[in-house]
N, C-alpha and C positions, 0 to 999 in steps of 0.2 A: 727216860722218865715216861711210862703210860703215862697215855692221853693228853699230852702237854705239846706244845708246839715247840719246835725249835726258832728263836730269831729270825728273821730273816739277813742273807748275807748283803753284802752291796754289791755284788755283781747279781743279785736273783731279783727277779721282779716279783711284782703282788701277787701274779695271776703265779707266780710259783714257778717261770721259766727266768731262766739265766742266760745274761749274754755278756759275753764277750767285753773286755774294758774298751779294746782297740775299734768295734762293731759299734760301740754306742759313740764314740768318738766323730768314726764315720757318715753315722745319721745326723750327728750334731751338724758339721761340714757340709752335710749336702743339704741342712735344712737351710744355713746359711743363706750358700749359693743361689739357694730356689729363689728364697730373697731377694738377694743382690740381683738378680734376673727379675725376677718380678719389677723390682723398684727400675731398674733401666729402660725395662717395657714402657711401665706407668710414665714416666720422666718422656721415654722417646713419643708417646703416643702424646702427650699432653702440649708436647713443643706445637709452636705455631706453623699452621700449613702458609706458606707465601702466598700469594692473589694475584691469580696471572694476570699479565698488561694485555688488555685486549687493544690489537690496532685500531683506529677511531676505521670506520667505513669509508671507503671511496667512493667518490659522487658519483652516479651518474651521467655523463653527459649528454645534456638536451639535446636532440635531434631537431633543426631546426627545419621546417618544410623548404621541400626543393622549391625555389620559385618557376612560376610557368610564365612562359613565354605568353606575350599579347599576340594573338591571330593579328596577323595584316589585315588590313578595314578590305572588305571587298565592293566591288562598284554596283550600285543596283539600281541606278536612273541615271541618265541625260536628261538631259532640259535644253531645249531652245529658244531664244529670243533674236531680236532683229541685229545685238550686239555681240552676245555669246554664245559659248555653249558651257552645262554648266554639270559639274558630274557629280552624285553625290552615293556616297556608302548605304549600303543594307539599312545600317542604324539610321539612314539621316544624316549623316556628317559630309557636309561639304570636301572633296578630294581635288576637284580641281575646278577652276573657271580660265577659258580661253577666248579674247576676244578674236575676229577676224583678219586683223592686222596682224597677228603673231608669224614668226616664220613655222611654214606648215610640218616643217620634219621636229618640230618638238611637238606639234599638236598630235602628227600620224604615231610617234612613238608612245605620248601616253594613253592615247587610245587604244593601242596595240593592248598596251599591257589593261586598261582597264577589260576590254573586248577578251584578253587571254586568246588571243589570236592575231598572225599577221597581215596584213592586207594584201592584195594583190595591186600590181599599178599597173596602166593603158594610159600610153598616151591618145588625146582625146583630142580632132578637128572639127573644125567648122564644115559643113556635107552635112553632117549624122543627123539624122533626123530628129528632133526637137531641142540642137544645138545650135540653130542658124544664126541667133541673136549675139552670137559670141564675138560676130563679126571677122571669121576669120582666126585668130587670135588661138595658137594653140595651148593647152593644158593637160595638165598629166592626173590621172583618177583614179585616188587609193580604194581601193575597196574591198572592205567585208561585205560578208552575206547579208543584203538590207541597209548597209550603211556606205554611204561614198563620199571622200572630201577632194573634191576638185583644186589640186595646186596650180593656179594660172601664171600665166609667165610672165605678168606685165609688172611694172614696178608699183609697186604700193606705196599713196603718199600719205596713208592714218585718217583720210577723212571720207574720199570718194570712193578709192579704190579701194577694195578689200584684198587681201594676202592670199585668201583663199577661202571655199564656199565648202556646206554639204548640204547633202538630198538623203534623206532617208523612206525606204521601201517597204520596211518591217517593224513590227510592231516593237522587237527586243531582239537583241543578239547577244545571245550565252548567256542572259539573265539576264540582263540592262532593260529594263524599260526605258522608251524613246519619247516625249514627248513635249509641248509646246510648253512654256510657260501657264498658258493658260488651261493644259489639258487635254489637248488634241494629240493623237496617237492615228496613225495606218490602221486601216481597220475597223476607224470605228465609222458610225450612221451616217454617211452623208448628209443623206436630206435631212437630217435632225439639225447637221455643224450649220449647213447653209440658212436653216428655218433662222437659227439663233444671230448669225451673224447678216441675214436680210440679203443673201444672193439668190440672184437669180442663175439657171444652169444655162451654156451654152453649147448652143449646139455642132456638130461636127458629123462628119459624112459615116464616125464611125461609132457615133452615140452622143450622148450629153453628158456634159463634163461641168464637176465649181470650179472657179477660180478663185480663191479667199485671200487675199491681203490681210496680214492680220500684225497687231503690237508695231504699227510701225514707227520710227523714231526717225524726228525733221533732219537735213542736214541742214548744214550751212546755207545760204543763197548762195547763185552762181550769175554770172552776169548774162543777160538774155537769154534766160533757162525757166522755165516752171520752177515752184517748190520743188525740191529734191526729199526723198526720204529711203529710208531702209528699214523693209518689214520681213514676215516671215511667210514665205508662198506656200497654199495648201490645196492641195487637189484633189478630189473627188469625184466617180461617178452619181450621176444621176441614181436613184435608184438602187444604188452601191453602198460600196465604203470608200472611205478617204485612203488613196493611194500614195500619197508623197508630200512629204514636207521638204520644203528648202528654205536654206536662208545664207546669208542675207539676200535679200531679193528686193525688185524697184529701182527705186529713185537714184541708182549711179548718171553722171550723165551719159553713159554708153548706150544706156538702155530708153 
């Protein structure tokens, strides 16, 4: 029939191509599939992701400061009086107090170590020149540079007799300043010490010299004796400085 269309068949499409029964089958199946794929993605992607366990943090441990060690006090003054001698620290803190009755090898040893140095010993007779008073009576005499503690050999009975004496030369030895209770140091003004304490200087064939008695402390009476006492002896030229402190000195009855 001109001009007239024919039907279309059921295997022909609109656009007027034809396919295959078993080809459309096959689109059908793969469209399917695309699906079932698609939906498992969708399903897999949607599932919940798990929340890792974080481990809690470990502490730090405080570092506690090293502790330091206290310096040992170091000695940085003597002091003498008619009864002691008395040693005290850099800072001011009291390190030791010895009186004269002490046995003298504890004295010579903490002095050692306050002095940081050891003494030398001589025994020491009666001869020697400005020894004569000793009566004979031998003693042995430690000595640092400046410093000397005369250990005497007689027996000490804690009131007359003293254990043992020092004389000092110098001003300080290894840092120690040396000086009296009341102040007096080797070294310093004579004629000023003398002005203060009202001596007069005596004379000698090889100058003028003080003699100061000074902080002396009573003893007991003794029976047909003067008062007794123990001070601290100071020496000085005229004109000079003060040369030597000793103690205890005076009023034994030896002397």
């Amino acid at each position: 029939m001109t001009g007239a269309h024919a039907p279309h068949s059921r295997g022909q499409a609109a656009t007027g191509c034809w396919y295959p029964a078993n080809m459309r089958t096959s689109r059908f199946s793969a469209a399917v599939a695309s699906l079932f794929l698609i939906a498992a993605g969708v399903s897999a992607c949607s599932a919940p992701v798990p929340t890792p366990i974080l481990a809690a943090p470990t502490s730090t441990p405080s570092l506690s400061p090293t502790p330091t060690a206290t310096p040992e006090p170091l000695a940085g003054a003597l002091f003498i009086d008619a009864q002691h001698i008395v040693v005290m620290s850099t800072s001011g803190e009291p390190m030791g107090s010895f009186d004269y009755f002490q046995d003298p090898a504890d004295v010579i040893a903490a002095l050692s170590e306050y002095f940081d140095a050891s003494p030398t010993s001589q025994g020491v007779y009666d001869g020697l020149p400005g020894y004569e008073k000793y009566e004979g009576e031998p003693f042995t005499r430690y000595s640092w540079e400046g410093f000397a503690l005369d250990d005497v050999d007689w027996e000490t009975d804690g009131v007359y007799y003293e254990n043992y004496r020092v004389e000092v030369t110098a001003h300080s030895i290894n840092g120690v300043t040396i000086t009296t209770v009341d102040g007096i140091s080797v070294g310093d003004d004579a004629d000023a010490i003398a002005e203060k304490y009202g001596v007069t200087a005596l004379d000698f064939a090889n100058g003028s010299r003080y003699y100061l008695g000074i902080g002396e402390v009573p003893l007991p009476p003794m029976v047909n004796t003067d008062p007794l006492s123990y001070g601290v002896s100071v020496v000085g030229d005229a004109g000079g400085a003060i040369t030597s402190i000793s103690a205890p000195s005076g009023g034994g009855p030896r002397f």
